[in-house]
C-alpha positions in Angstrom: -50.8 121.5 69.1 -53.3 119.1 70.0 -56.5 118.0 71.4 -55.9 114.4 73.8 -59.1 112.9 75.1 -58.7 110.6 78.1 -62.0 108.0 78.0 -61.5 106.3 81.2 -65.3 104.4 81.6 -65.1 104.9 85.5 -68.5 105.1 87.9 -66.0 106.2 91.2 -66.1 109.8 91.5 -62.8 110.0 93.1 -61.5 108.9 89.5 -62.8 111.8 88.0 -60.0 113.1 85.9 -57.4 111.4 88.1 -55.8 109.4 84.8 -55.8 112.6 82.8 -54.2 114.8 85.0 -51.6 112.2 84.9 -51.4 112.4 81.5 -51.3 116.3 81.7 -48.4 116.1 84.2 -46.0 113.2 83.1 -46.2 115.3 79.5 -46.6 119.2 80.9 -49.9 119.5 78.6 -52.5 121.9 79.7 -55.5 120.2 81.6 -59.4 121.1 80.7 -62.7 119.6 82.2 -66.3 120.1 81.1 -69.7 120.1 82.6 -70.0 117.0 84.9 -72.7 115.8 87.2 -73.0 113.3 90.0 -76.0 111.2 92.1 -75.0 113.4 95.3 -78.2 111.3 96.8 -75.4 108.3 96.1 -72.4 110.3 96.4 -72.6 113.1 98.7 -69.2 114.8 98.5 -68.3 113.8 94.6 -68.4 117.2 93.9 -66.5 119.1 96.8 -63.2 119.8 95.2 -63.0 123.7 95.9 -61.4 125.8 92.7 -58.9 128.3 94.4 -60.9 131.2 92.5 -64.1 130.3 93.7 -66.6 127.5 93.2 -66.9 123.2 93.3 -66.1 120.7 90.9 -65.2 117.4 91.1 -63.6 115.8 94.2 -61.7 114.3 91.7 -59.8 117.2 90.7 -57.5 117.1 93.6 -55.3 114.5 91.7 -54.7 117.1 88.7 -53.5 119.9 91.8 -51.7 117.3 93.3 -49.7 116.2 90.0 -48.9 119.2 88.5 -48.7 121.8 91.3 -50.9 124.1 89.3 -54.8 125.5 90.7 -57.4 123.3 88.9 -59.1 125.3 86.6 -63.7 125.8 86.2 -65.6 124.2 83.8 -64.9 124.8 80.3 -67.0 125.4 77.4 -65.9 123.5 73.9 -65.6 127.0 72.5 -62.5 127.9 75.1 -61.2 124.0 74.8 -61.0 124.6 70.9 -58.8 127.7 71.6 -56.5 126.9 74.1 -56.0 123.5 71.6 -55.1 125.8 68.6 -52.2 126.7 71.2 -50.8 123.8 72.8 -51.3 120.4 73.7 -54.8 120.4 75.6 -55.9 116.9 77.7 -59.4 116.5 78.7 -61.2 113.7 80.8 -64.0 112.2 79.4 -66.3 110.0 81.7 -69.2 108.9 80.5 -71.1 108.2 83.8 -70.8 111.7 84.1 -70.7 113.7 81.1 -73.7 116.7 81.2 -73.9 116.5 77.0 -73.3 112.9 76.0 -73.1 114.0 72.4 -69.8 116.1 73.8 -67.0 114.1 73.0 -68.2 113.6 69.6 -69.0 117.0 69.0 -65.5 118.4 70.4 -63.8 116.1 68.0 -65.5 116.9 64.7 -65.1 120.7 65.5 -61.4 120.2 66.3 -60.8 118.2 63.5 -62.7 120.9 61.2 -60.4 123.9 62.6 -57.1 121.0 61.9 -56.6 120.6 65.0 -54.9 117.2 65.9 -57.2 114.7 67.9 -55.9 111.7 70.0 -58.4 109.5 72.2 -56.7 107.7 74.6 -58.9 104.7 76.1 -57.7 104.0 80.2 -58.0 100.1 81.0 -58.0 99.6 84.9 -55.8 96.2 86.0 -55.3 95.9 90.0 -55.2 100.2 90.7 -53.0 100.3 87.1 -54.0 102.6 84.8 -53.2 102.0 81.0 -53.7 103.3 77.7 -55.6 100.4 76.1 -53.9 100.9 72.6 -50.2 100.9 73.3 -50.4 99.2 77.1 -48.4 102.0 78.5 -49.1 102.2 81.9 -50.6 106.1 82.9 -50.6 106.1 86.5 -51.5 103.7 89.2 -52.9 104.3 92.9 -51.1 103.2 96.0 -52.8 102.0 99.1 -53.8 105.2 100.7 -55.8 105.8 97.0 -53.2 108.1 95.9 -53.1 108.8 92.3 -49.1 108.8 91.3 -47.1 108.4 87.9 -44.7 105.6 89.9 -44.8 103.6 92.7 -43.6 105.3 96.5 -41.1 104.2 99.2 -43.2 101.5 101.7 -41.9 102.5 104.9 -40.4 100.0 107.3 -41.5 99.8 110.8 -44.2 99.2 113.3 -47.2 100.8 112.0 -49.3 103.7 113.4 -53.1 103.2 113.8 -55.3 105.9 112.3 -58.6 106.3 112.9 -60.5 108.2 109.3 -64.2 109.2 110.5 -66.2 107.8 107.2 -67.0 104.8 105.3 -64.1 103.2 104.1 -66.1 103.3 100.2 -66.6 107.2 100.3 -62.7 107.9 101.0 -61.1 105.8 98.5 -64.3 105.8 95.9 -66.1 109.4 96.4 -63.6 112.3 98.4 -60.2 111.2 98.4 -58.5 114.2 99.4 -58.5 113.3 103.2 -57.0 110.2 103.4 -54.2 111.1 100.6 -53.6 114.2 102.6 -53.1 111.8 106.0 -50.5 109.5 104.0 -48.4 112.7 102.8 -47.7 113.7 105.8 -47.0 110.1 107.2 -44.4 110.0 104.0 -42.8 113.3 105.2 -42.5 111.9 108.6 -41.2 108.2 107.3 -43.7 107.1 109.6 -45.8 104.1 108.7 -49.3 104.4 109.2 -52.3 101.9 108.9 -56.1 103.3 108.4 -59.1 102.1 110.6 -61.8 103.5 109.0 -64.9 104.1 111.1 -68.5 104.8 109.9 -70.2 107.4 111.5 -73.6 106.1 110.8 -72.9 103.1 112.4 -73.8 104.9 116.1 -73.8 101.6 118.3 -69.9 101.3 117.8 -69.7 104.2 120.1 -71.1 102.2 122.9 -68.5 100.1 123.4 -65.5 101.3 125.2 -63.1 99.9 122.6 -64.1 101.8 120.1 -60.9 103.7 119.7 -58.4 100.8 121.0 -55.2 100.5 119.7 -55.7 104.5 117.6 -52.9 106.9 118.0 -54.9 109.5 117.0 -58.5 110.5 114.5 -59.3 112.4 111.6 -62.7 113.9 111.7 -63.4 115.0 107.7 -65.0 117.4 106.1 -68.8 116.3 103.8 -72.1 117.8 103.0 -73.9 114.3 104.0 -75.7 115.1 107.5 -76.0 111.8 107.9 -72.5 111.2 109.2 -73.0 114.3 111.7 -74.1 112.5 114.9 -71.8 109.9 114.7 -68.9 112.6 113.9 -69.7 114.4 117.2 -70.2 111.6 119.5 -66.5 110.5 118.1 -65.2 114.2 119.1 -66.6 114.5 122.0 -64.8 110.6 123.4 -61.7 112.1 122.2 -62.0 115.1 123.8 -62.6 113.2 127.3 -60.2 110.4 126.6 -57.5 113.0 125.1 -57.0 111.4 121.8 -55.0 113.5 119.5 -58.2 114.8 117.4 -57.8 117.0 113.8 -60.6 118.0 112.2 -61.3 119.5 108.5 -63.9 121.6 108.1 -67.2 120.1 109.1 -64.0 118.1 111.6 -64.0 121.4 113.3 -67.6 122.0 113.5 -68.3 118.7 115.2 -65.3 119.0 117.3 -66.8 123.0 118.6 -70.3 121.0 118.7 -68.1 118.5 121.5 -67.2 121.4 123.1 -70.8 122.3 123.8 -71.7 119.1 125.0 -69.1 119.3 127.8 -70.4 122.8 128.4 -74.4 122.4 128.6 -74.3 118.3 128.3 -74.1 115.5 126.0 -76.6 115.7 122.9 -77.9 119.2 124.2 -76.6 120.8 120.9 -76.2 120.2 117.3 -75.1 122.2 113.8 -78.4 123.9 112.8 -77.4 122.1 109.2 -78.1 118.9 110.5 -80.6 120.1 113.3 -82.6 122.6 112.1 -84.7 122.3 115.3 -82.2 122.3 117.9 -82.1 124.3 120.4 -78.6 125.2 120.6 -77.3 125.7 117.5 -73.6 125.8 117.4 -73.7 126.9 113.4 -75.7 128.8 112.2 -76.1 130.4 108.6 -73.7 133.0 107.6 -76.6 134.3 105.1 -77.6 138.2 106.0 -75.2 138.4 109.2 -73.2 141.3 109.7 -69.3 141.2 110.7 -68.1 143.7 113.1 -67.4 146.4 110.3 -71.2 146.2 109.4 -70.1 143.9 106.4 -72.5 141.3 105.0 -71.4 137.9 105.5 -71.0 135.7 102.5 -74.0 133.3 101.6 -71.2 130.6 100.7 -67.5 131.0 101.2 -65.7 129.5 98.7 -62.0 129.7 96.9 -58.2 130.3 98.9 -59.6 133.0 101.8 -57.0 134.5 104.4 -57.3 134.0 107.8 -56.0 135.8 110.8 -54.3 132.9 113.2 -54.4 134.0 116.7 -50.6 134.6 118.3 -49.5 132.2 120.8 -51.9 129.8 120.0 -50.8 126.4 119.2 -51.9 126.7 114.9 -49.8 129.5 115.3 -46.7 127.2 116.1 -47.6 124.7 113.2 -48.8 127.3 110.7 -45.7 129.6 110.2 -46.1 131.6 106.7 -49.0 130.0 104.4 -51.8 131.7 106.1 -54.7 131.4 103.9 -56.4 128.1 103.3 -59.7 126.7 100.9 -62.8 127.1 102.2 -66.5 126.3 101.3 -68.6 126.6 103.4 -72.5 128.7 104.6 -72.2 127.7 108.2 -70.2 129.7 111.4 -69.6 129.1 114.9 -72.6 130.7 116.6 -70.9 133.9 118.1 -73.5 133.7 120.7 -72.1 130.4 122.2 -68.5 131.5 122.5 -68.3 132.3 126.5 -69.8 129.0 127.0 -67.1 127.2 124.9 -64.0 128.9 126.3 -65.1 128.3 129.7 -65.1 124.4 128.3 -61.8 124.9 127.0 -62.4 126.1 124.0 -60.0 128.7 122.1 -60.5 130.5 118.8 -57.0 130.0 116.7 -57.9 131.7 114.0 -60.8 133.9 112.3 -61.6 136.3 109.7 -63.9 139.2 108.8 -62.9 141.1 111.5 -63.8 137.7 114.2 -67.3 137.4 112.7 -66.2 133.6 111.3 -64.1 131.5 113.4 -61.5 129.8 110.6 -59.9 127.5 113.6 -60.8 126.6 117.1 -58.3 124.3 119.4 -58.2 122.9 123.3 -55.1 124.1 124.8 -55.6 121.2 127.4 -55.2 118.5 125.5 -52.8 116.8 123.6 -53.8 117.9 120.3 -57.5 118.6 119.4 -57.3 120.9 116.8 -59.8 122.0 113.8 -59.7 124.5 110.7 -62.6 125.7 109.1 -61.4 125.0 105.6 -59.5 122.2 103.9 -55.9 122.0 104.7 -56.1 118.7 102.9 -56.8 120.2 99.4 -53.2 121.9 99.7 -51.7 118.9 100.8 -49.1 116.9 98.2 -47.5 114.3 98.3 -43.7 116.4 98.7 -45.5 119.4 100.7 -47.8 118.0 103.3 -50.4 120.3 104.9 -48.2 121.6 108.6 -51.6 120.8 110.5 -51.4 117.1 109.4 -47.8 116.7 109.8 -48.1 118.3 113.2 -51.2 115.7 113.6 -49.2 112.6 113.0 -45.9 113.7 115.2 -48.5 114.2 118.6 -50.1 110.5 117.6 -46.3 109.1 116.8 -46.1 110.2 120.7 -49.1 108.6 121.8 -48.5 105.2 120.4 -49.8 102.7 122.1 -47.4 100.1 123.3 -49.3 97.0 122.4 -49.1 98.1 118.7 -47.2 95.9 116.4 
C-alpha cells in the first residue's frame, strides 16, 4: 500500500486533479484531494464542482467522476490520507498554485514515510494537451478538442459538422469549468454526430445587435456560473432564441436566464432581472430561498447543494427525455419567484419539474417551441463520456433537425 503524489505545476483550474484521477483510474487506486483555493475574482466558477453528499470543490473534479465512475469525495485532512494509505494505494493531486498549506506536500511525505508507508511523487510534464510522468515519459492522459480529460485518444467523427453555440468565454470553458462543454461533446459522441463549438461571450453585449449573431447555430447552450457578469448577456441570448425558436438548453443559471426571457416577453424586454444580479430590480424573477417556507410550512434551504430528487411533471416534454434517473446536482440559493408564475405560463412558460412540495421549480420548458428547455441543476456533472446526460442527447437530436442547409 502506497502513498502517489501527482505534482502537475498547472495555473488552469479546470486541471485541477484531472492528471491524477487518470492516474487513480487507469490503476483502480483510491483518489484524495486537500484543501485548495482559487482567485474566484479571476476565476469565477473554479470551484463549482458539486460533491454528491453536499458541498463545492474544485471544477476540476469532474474529470476524477468522469474516469472512474465513482462520486468525488470532500476535502481530506493528512490524518485520514495517512489512513486510507496504510490500506491501499492512495493518489493525491498536488498543485502548487493552489495548495491552502504550502508546507503540505512535504509534511504528508515525511509522516508517511515515518508510519513506512511507501511514497512515489510523480512530476506531470504538459507537451501539446499530453500529460506525462516526467521521470519515465509514460504518457498519463491527454485532452481531446472538446477539453476532455481521457486515458486514450476517441473516434473523430466523419461528417458535416453541427454548429454549437456555448454561452461563455471560450478561456473559462476549456481553462476554468469544463464540465459544460465535455458534457455537449458526450452526447454528440453518443449520437456519432460531429459538432463544432462557437463560443460566445456574454459580456461582449453589442454582438447581440446584429442580426447574425446566431447564423449558421443549430442550437445554444446557456451554462451554469456564479460570475453576474455574464447574466445580461446570457438573457438577451435566451430571449432571441426564444423569439427566433432556436433549440435552447439551459443548465442551472441556463434556466434562470431562460425563465428571466420568459418575463421579458411577458412584461417587456429588460423589465426584469435575477435579484442576484439585480438586486434593485423591480421584478425579480429569483429571489433568495433563505427563510421561505414551502407548502408544508418547511424552511427552504439557504443553499441547495449535493444529488436532490425532483418531481418531473407528467406529460411534459423532460418527462419524455428523463425516463428513470430522476434526481440531479444542484447548488444553488436562488428560486423562481412563485409570485411571477401566472405571468410566465401565460408567456408560455411550463414548470417540468419541482420539488419541496412546488416551492422550487427544478425545470421549466416552452411547449411551443422546438426545444427550449432548462433544469435547475447540472445535468452536465452526470454526464460521461459512455452515459451522456438524456437532456443533452435530446438537445443535440432537435439541433441535428434544425441544421442549417448552408452548413458544410
Amino acid at each position: 500500500m502506497g502513498l502517489i503524489l501527482v505534482l502537475h505545476d498547472t495555473s488552469r483550474p479546470a486541471l485541477y486533479g484531472a492528471v491524477a484521477a487518470a492516474v487513480a483510474a487507469a490503476r483502480q487506486y483510491s483518489f484524495m484531494h486537500v484543501a485548495a483555493r482559487f482567485d474566484t475574482k479571476l476565476h469565477a466558477d473554479a470551484a463549482q464542482h458539486v460533491i454528491a453528499s453536499g458541498g463545492l470543490g474544485p471544477s476540476g473534479l469532474c474529470w476524477f467522476e468522469r474516469l472512474s465512475g465513482k462520486q468525488a469525495p470532500p476535502v481530506a485532512t493528512s490524518e485520514s490520507i495517512l489512513d486510507a494509505a496504510r490500506m491501499q494505494d492512495v493518489v493525491v493531486p498536488i498543485h502548487p498554485a493552489f495548495l491552502v498549506d504550502q508546507d503540505m506536500p512535504t509534511a504528508l511525505s515525511s509522516a508517511a514515510e515515518a508510519l513506512g508507508i511507501e511514497v512515489k511523487a510523480i512530476t506531470v510534464r504538459e507537451d501539446s494537451d499530453c500529460f506525462f510522468d516526467a521521470a519515465t515519459q509514460e504518457l498519463l492522459a491527454l485532452r481531446d478538442r472538446f477539453g476532455r480529460i481521457e486515458l486514450r485518444a476517441r473516434p473523430f467523427w466523419e461528417g458535416d459538422s453541427l454548429m454549437i453555440g456555448l454561452i461563455g468565454a471560450e478561456s473559462d470553458h476549456r481553462d476554468v469549468y469544463p464540465a459544460a462543454l465535455a458534457s455537449l461533446a458526450d452526447a454528440a459522441d453518443s449520437l456519432s454526430i460531429p459538432i463544432n463549438v462557437r463560443f460566445i461571450d456574454p459580456v461582449n453585449m453589442d454582438q447581440f445587435e446584429d442580426p447574425a449573431v446566431f447564423e449558421g447555430l443549430s442550437g445554444i447552450l446557456l451554462p451554469g456560473g456564479a460570475d453576474m457578469k455574464n447574466v445580461a448577456g446570457q438573457t438577451t441570448a435566451a430571449a432571441l432564441s426564444l423569439e427566433a425558436g432556436l433549440p435552447t438548453v439551459g443548465l442551472c443559471l441556463g434556466m434562470q436566464t431562460m425563465a428571466t426571457a420568459v418575463a421579458w416577453r411577458a412584461f417587456g424586454r429588460g423589465t426584469a432581472n435575477l435579484a442576484e444580479a439585480d438586486p434593485d430590480a423591480k421584478l425579480k424573477t429569483f429571489v433568495p430561498m433563505a427563510g421561505a417556507q414551502g407548502p408544508d410550512e418547511t424552511l427552504l434551504p439557504l443553499h441547495r447543494t449535493g444529488d436532490q430528487a425532483i418531481d418531473i411533471v407528467s406529460g411534459t416534454q423532460l418527462a419524455v427525455i428523463i425516463r428513470s434517473d430522476r434526481q440531479i446536482r444542484c447548488n444553488h440559493r436562488f428560486r423562481l419567484n412563485q409570485a411571477l408564475l401566472p405571468d410566465l405560463e401565460a408567456a408560455g412558460l411550463r414548470v417540468a419539474a419541482s420539488s419541496s412540495s412546488g416551492a422550487i421549480v427544478d425545470a421549466i420548458e416552452v411547449p411551443g417551441h422546438s426545444f427550449f428547455i432548462g433544469m435547475q441543476g447540472h445535468p452536465e456533472l452526470s454526464s460521461r463520456a459512455d452515459m451522456p446526460h438524456p437532456l443533452l442527447v435530446a438537445f443535440l437530436e432537435t439541433a441535428a433537425k434544425r441544421r442549417p442547409s448552408t452548413m458544410s
